[in-house]
Gaussian input, Z-matrix of N, CA and C with variables (Angstrom, degrees):
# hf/3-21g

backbone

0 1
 N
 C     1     B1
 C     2     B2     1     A1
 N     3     B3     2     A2     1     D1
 C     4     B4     3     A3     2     D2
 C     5     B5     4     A4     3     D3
 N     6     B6     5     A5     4     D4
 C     7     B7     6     A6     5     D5
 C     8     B8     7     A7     6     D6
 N     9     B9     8     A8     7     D7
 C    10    B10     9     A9     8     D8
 C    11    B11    10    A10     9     D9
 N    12    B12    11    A11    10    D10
 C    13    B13    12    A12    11    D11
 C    14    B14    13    A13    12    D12
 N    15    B15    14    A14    13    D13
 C    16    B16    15    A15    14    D14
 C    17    B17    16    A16    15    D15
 N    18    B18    17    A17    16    D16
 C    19    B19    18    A18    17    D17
 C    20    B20    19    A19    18    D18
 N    21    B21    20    A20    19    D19
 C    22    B22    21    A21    20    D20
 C    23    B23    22    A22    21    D21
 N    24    B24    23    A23    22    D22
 C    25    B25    24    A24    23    D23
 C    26    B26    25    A25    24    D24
 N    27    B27    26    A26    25    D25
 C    28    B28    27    A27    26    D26
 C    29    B29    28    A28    27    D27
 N    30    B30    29    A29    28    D28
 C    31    B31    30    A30    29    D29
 C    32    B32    31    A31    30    D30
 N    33    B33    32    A32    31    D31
 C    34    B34    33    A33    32    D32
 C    35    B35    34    A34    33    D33
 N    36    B36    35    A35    34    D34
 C    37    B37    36    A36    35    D35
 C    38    B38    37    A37    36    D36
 N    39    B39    38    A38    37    D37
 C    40    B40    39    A39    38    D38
 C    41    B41    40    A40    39    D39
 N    42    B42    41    A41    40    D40
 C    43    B43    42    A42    41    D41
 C    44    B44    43    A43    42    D42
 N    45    B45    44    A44    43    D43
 C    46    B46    45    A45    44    D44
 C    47    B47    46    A46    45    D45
 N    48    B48    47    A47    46    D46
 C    49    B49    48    A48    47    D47
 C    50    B50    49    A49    48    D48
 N    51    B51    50    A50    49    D49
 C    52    B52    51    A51    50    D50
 C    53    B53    52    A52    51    D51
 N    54    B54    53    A53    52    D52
 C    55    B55    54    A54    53    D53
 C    56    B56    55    A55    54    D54
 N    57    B57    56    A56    55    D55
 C    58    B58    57    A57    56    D56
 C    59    B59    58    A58    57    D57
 N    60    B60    59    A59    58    D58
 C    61    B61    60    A60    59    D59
 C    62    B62    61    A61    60    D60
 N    63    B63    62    A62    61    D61
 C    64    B64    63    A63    62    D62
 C    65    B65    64    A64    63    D63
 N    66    B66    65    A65    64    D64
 C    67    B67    66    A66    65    D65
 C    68    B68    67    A67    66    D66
 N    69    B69    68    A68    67    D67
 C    70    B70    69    A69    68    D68
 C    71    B71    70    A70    69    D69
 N    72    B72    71    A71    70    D70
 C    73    B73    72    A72    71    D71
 C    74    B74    73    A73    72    D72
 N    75    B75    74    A74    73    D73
 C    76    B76    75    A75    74    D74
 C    77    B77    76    A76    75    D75
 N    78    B78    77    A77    76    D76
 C    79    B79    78    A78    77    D77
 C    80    B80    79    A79    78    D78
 N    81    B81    80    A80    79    D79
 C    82    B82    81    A81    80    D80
 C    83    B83    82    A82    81    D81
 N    84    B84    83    A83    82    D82
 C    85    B85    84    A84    83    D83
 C    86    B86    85    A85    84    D84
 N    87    B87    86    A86    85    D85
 C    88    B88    87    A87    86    D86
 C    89    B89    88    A88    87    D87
 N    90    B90    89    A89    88    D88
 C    91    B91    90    A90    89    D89
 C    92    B92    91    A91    90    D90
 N    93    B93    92    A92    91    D91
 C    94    B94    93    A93    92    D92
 C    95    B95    94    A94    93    D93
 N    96    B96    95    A95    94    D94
 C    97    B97    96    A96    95    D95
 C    98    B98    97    A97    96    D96
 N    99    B99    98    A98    97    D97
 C   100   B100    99    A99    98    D98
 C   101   B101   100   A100    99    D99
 N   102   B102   101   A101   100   D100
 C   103   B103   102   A102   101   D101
 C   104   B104   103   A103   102   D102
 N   105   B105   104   A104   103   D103
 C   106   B106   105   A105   104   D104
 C   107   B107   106   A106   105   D105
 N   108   B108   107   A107   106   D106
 C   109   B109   108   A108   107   D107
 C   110   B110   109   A109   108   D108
 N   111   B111   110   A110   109   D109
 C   112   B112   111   A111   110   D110
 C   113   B113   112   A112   111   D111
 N   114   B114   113   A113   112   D112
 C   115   B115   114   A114   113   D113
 C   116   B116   115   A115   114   D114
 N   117   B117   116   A116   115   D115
 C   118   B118   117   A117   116   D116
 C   119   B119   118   A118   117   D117
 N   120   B120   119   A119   118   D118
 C   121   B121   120   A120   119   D119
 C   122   B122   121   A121   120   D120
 N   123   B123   122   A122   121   D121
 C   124   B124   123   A123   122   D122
 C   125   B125   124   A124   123   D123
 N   126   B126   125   A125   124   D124
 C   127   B127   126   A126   125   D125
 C   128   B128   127   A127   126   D126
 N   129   B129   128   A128   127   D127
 C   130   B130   129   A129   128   D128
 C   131   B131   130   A130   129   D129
 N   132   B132   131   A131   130   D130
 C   133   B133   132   A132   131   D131
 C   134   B134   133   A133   132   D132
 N   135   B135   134   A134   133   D133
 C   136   B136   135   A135   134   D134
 C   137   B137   136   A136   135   D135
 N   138   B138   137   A137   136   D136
 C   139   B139   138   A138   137   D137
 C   140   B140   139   A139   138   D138
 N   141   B141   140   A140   139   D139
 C   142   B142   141   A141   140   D140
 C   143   B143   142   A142   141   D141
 N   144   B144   143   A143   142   D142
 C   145   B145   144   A144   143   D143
 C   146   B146   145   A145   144   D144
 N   147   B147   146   A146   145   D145
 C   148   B148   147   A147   146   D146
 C   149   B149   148   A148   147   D147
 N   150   B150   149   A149   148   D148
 C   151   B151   150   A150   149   D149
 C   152   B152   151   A151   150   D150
 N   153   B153   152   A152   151   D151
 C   154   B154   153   A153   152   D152
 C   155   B155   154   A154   153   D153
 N   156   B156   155   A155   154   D154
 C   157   B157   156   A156   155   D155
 C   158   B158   157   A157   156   D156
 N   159   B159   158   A158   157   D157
 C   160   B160   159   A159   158   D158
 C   161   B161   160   A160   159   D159
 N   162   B162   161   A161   160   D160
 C   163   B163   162   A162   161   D161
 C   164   B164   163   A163   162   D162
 N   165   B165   164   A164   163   D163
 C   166   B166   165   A165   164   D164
 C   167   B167   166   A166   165   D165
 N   168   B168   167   A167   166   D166
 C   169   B169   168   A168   167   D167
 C   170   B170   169   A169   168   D168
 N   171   B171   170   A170   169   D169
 C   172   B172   171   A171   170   D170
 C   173   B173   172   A172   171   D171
 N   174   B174   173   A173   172   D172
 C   175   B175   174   A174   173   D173
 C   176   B176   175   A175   174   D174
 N   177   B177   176   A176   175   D175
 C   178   B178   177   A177   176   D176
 C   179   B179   178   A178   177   D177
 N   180   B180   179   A179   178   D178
 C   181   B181   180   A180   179   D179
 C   182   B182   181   A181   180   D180
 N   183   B183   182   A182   181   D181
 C   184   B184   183   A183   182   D182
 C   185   B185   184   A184   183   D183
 N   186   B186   185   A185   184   D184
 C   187   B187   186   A186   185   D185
 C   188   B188   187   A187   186   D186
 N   189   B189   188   A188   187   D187
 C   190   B190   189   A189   188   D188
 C   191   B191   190   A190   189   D189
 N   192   B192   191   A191   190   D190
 C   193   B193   192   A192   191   D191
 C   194   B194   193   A193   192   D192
 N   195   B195   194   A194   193   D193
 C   196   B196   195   A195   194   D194
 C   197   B197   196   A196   195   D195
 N   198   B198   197   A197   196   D196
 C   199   B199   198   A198   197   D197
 C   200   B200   199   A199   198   D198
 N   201   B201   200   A200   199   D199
 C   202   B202   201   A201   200   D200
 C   203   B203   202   A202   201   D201
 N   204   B204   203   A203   202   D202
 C   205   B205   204   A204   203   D203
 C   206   B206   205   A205   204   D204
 N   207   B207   206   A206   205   D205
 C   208   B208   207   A207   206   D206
 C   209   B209   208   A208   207   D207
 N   210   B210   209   A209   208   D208
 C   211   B211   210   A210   209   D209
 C   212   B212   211   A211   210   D210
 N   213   B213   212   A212   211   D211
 C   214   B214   213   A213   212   D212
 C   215   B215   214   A214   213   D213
 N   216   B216   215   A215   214   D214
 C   217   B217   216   A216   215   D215
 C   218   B218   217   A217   216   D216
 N   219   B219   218   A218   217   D217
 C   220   B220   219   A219   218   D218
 C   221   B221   220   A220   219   D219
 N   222   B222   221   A221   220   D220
 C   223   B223   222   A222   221   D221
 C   224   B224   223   A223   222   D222
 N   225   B225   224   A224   223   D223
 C   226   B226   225   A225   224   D224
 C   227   B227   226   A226   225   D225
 N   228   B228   227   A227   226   D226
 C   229   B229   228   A228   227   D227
 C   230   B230   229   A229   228   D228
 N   231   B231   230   A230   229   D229
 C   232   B232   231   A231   230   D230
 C   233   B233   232   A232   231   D231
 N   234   B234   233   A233   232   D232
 C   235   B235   234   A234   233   D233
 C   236   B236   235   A235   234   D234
 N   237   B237   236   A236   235   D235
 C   238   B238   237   A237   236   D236
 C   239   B239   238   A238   237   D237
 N   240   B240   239   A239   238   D238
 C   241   B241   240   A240   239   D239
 C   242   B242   241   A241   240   D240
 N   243   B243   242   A242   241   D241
 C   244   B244   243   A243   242   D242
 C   245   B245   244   A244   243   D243
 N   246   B246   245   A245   244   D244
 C   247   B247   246   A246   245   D245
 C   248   B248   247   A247   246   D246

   B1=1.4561
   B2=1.5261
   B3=1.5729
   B4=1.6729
   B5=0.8239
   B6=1.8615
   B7=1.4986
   B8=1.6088
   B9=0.8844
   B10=1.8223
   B11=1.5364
   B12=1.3951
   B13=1.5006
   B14=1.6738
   B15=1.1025
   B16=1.8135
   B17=1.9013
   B18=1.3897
   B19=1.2758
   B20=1.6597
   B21=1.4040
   B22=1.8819
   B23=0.7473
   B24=1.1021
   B25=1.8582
   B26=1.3102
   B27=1.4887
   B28=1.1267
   B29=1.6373
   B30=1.4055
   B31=1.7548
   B32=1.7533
   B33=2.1048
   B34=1.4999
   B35=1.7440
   B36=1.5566
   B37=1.4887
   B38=0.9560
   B39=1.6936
   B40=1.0875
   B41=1.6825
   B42=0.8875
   B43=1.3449
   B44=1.6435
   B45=1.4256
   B46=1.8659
   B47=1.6555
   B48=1.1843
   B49=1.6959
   B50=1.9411
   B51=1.3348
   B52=1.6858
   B53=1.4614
   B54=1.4049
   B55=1.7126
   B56=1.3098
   B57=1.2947
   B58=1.7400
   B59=1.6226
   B60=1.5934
   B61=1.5906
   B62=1.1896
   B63=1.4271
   B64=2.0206
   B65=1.5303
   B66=1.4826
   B67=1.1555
   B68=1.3219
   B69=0.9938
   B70=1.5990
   B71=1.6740
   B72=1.1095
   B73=1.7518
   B74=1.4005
   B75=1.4111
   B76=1.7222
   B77=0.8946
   B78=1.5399
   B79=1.3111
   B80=1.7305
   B81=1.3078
   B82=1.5031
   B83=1.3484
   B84=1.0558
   B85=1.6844
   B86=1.6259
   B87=1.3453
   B88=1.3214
   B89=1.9168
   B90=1.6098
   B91=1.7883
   B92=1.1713
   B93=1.6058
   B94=1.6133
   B95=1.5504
   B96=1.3399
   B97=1.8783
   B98=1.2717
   B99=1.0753
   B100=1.8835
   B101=1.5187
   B102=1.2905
   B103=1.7916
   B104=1.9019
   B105=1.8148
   B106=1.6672
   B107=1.1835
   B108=1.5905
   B109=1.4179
   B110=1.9011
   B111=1.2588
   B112=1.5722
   B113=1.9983
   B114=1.3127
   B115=1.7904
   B116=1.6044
   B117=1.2395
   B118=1.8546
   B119=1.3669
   B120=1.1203
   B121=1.7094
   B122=1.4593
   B123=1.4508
   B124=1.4626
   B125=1.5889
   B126=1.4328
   B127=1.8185
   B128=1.6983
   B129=1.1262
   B130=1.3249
   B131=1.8186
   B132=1.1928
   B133=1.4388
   B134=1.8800
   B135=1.3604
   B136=1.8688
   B137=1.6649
   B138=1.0263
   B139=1.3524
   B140=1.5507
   B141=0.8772
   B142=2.1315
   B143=1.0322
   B144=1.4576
   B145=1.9600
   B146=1.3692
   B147=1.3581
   B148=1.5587
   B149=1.7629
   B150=0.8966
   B151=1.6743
   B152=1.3344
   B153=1.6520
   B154=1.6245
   B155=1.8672
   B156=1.5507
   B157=1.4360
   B158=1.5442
   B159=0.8848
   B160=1.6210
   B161=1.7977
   B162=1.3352
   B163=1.3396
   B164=1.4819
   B165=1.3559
   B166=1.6201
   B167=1.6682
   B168=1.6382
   B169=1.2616
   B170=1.4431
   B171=1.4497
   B172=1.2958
   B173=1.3523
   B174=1.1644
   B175=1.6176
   B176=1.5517
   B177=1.4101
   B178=1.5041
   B179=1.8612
   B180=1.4356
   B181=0.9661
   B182=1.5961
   B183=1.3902
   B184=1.6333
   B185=1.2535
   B186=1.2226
   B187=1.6584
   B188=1.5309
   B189=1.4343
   B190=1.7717
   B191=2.0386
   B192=1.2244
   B193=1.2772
   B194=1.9000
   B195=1.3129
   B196=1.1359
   B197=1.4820
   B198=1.7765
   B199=1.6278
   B200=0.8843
   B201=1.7882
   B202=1.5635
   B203=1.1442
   B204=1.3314
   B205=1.9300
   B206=1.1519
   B207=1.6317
   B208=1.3054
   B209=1.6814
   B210=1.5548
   B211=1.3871
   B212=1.9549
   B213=1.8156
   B214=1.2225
   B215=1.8571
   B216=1.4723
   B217=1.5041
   B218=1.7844
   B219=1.6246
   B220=1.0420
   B221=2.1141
   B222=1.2056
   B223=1.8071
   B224=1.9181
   B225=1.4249
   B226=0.9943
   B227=1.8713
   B228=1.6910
   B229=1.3908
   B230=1.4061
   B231=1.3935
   B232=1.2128
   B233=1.9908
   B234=1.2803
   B235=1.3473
   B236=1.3772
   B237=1.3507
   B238=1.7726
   B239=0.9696
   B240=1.3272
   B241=1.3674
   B242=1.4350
   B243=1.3952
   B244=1.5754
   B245=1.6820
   B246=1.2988
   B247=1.6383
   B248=1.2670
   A1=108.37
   A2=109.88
   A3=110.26
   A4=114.09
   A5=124.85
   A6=123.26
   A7=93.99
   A8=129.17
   A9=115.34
   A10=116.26
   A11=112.06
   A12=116.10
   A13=113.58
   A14=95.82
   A15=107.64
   A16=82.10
   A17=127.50
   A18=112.03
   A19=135.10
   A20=101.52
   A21=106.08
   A22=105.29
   A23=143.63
   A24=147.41
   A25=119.10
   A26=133.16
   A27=146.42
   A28=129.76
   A29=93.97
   A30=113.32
   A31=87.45
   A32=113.81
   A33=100.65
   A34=123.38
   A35=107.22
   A36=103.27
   A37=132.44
   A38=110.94
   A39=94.38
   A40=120.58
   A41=98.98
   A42=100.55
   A43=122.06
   A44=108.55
   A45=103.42
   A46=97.73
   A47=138.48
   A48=128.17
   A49=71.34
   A50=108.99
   A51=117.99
   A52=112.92
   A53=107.50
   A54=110.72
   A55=86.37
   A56=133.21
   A57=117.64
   A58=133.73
   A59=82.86
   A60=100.89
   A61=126.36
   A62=98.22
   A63=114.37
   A64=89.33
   A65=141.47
   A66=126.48
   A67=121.41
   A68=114.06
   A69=121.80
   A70=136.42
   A71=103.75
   A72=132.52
   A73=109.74
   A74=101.67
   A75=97.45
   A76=108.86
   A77=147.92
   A78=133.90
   A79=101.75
   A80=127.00
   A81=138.79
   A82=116.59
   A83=113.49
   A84=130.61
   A85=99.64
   A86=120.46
   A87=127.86
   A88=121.17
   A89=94.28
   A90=81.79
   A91=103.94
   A92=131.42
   A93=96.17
   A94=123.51
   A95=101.16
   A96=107.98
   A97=123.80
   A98=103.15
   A99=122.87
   A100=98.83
   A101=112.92
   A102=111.42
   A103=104.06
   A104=93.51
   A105=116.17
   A106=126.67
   A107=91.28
   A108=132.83
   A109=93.36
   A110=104.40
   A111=129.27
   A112=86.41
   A113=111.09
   A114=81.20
   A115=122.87
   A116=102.70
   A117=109.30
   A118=108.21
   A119=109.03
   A120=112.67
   A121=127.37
   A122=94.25
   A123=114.19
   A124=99.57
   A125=101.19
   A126=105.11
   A127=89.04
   A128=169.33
   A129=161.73
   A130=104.12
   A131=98.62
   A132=93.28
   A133=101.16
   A134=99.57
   A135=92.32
   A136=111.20
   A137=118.50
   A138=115.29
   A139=102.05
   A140=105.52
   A141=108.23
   A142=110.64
   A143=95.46
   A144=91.00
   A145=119.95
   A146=109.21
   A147=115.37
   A148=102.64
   A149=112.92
   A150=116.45
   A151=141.44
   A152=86.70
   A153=97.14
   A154=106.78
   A155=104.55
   A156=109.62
   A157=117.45
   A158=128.62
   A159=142.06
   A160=102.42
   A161=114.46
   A162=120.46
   A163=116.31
   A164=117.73
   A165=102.61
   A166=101.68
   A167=128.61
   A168=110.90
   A169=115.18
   A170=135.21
   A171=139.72
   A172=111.73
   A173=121.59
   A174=134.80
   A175=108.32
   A176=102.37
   A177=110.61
   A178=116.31
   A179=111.72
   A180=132.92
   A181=115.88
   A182=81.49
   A183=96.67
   A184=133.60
   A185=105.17
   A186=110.79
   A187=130.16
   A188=102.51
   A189=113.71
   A190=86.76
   A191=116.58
   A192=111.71
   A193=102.41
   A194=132.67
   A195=147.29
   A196=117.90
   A197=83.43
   A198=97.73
   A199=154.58
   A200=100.98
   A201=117.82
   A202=128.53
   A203=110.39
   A204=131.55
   A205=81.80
   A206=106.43
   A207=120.36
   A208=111.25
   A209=104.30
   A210=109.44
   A211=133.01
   A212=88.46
   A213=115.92
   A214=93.98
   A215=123.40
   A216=146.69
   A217=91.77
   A218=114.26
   A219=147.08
   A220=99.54
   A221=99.90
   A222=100.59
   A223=98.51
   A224=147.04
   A225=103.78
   A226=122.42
   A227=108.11
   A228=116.51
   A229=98.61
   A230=143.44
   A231=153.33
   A232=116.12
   A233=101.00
   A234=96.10
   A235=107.70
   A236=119.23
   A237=122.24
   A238=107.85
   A239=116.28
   A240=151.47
   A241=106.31
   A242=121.40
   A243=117.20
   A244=86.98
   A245=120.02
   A246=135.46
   A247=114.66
   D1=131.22
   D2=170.95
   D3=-103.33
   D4=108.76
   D5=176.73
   D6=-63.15
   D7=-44.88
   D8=-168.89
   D9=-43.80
   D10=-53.18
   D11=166.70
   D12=-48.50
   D13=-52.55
   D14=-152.66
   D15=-68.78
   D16=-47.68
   D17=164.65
   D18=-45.45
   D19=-48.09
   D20=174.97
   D21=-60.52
   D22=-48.92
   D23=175.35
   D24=-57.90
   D25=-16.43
   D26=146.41
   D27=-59.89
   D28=-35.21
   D29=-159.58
   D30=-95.62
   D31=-47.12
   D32=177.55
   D33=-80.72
   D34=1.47
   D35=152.44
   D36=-56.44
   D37=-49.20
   D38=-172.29
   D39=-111.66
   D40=15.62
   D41=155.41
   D42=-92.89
   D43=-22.08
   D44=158.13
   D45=-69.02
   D46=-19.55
   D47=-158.94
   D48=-78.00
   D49=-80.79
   D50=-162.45
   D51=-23.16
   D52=-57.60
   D53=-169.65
   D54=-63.91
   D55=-72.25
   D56=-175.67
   D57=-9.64
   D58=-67.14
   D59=173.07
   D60=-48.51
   D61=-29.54
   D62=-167.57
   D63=-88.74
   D64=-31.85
   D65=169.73
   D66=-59.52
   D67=-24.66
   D68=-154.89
   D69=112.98
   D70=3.76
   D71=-177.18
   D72=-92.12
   D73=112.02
   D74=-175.23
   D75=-154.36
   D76=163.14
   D77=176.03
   D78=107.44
   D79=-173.69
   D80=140.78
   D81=-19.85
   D82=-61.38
   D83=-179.21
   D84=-46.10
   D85=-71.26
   D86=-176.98
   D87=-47.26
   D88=-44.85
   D89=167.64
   D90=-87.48
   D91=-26.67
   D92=-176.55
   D93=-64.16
   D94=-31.50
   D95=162.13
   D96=-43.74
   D97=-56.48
   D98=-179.22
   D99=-57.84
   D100=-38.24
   D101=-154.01
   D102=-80.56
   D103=-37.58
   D104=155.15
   D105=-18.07
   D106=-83.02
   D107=-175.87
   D108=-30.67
   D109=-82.26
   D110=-135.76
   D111=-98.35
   D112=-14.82
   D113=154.65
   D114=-88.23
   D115=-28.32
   D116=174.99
   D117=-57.70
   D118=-51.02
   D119=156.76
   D120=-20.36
   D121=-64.70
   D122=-175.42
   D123=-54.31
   D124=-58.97
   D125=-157.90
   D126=-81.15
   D127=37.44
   D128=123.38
   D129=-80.93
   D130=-40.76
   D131=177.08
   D132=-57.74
   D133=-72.04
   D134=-170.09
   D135=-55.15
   D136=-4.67
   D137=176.72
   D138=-77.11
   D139=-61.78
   D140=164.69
   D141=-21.23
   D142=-73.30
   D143=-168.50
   D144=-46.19
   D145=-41.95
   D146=165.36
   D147=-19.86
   D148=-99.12
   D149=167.02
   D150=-2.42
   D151=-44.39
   D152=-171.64
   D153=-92.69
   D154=135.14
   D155=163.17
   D156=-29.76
   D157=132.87
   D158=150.25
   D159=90.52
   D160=-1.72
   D161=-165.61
   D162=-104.34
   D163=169.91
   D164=-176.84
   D165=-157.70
   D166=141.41
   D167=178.32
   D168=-88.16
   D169=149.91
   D170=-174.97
   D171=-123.02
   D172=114.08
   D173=163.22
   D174=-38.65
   D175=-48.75
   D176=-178.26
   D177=-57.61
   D178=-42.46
   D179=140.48
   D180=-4.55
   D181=-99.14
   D182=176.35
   D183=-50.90
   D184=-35.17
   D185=155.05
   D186=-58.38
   D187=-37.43
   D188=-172.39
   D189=-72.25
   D190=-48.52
   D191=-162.56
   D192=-74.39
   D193=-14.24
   D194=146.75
   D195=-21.79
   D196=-65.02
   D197=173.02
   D198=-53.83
   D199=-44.65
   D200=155.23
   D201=-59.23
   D202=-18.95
   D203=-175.51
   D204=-52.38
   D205=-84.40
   D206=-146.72
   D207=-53.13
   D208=-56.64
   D209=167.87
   D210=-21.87
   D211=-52.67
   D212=-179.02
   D213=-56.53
   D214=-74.83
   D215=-172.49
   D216=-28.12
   D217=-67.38
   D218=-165.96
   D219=-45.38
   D220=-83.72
   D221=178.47
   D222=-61.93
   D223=-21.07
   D224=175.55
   D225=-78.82
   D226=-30.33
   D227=174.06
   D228=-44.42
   D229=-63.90
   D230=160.44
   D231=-16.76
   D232=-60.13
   D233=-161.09
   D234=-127.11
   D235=-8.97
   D236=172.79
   D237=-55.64
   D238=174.75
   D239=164.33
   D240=-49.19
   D241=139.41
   D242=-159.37
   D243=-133.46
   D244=127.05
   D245=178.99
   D246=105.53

């Protein structure tokens, strides 16, 4: 398990939740976007590695970075900026 990943994916939740919010996206709508956003992410990233020498993509991967999404989505509804 990579806490480093499972962290960036936390930190780019919620900062896709923020820019959202600052658009005008809030509600359900806003994390399921955010949650969108930053899993396609995830799975384009392991699709790369595919590509790259010595590297390989992992489902498992994508799931752990899933987690932090949500996680990330999860503490900002909680503790963001409210309006």
């Amino acid at each position: 398990m990579n806490v480093d990943d499972i962290l960036t994916y936390l930190v780019l939740s919620m900062l896709t939740m923020n820019a959202l919010r600052r658009s005008g996206i809030k509600g359900v709508r806003q994390i399921a976007i955010a949650i969108g956003i930053c899993v396609l992410y995830a799975i384009s990233d392991e699709v790369h590695q595919l590509f790259v020498p010595g590297r390989s993509g992992q489902l498992k991967d994508v799931l752990l970075d899933s987690g932090g999404t949500i996680v990330g989505a999860a503490l900002y509804r909680l503790f963001g900026r409210r309006g």
